[in-house]
C-alpha positions, 0 to 999 in steps of 0.5 A, spaced: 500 500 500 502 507 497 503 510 504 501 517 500 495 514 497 493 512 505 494 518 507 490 521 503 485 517 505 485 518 512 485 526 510 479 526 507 475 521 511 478 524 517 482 519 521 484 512 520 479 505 521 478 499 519 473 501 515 477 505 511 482 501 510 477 496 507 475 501 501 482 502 500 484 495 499 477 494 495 478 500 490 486 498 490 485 490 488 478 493 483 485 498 480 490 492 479 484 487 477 481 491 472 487 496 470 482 502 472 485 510 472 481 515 476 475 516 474 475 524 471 468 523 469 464 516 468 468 512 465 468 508 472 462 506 476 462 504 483 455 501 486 457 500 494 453 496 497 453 500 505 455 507 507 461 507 511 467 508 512 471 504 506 466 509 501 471 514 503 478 512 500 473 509 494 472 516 491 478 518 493 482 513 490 477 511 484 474 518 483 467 515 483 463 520 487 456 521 487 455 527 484 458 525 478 453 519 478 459 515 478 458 512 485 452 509 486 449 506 493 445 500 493 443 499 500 444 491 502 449 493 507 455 489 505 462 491 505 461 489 498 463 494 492 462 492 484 466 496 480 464 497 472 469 500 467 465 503 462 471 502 457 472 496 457 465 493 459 469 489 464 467 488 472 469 485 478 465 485 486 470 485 491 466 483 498 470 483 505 470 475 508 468 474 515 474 475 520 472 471 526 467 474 531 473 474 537 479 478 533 483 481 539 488 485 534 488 491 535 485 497 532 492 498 528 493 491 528 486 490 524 488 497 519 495 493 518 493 486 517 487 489 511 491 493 507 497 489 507 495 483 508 493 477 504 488 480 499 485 473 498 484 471 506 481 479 506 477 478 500 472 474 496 472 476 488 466 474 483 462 478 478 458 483 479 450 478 479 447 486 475 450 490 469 453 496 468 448 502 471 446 507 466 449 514 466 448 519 471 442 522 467 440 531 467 433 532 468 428 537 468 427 541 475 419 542 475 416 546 481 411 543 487 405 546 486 405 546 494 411 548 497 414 551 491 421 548 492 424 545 485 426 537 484 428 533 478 422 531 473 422 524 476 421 525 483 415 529 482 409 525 484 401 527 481 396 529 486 390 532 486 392 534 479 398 538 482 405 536 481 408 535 488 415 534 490 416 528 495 416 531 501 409 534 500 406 527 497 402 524 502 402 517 499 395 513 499 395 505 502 
């Protein structure tokens, strides 16, 4: 592991965890596997199946971001990330194995072990069971007839005749 790229890591999300040390070594074996480069705009794609720590290096690392539409959260809760080159059309899901449930190492010992560590005792490899996302798509923002804030054309809802955001929806069950 690059100790500048570590660093860069630890800055950006604000300390050093096992968590971020998971995305970082997750991104680092997407990048050697696939032979990806930092994503300028959405030629890579990175579904996350959680949101923790680990999102952090991903997007530092991959360039994956979610204001780029690049990064795309799907919510199993699994340290799992699918990593898509757009390019190439190649893909690769990387999940964090089970450590056992009495791991006494350290918190430092666990971040040293995950990112230096044999990557096939840490992770698991297959291909992702879903395609590649769709780009980011640009939508038009339509104003709710109610509370008169804007949103993209696609989470407006009709009600009563009136196009409403999904804050205003009062949804019928």
């Amino acid at each position: 592991m690059d100790q500048r790229l570590w660093e860069k890591c630890v800055e950006f999300h604000g300390h050093a965890c096992p968590g971020l040390a998971i995305g970082c070594r997750a991104a680092l074996a997407a990048i050697e596997r696939l032979g990806l480069k930092f994503s300028a705009d959405e030629e890579i794609v990175c579904v996350t199946e959680n949101y923790a720590c680990g999102v952090d290096a991903i997007q530092v690392m991959t360039g994956c971001t979610a204001g780029k539409g690049n990064l795309i959260h799907r919510g199993t809760g699994k340290m799992a990330y699918s990593f898509f080159d757009r390019r190439s059309g190649r893909s690769l899901r990387v999940l964090k194995k089970m450590q056992p449930a009495a791991d006494e190492r350290s918190r430092e010992e666990k971040i040293k072990y995950i990112l230096e560590g044999p990557l096939e005792e840490i992770f698991s490899f297959s291909v992702p069971s879903y395609g590649l996302p769709p780009e980011a798509g640009i939508f038009t923002t339509v104003c709710c007839e109610l509370c008169g804030e804007g949103a993209p054309e696609p989470m407006m809802r009709l009600q009563n005749g009136k196009k409403v955001c999904l804050d205003c929806f009062k949804a019928y069950s």
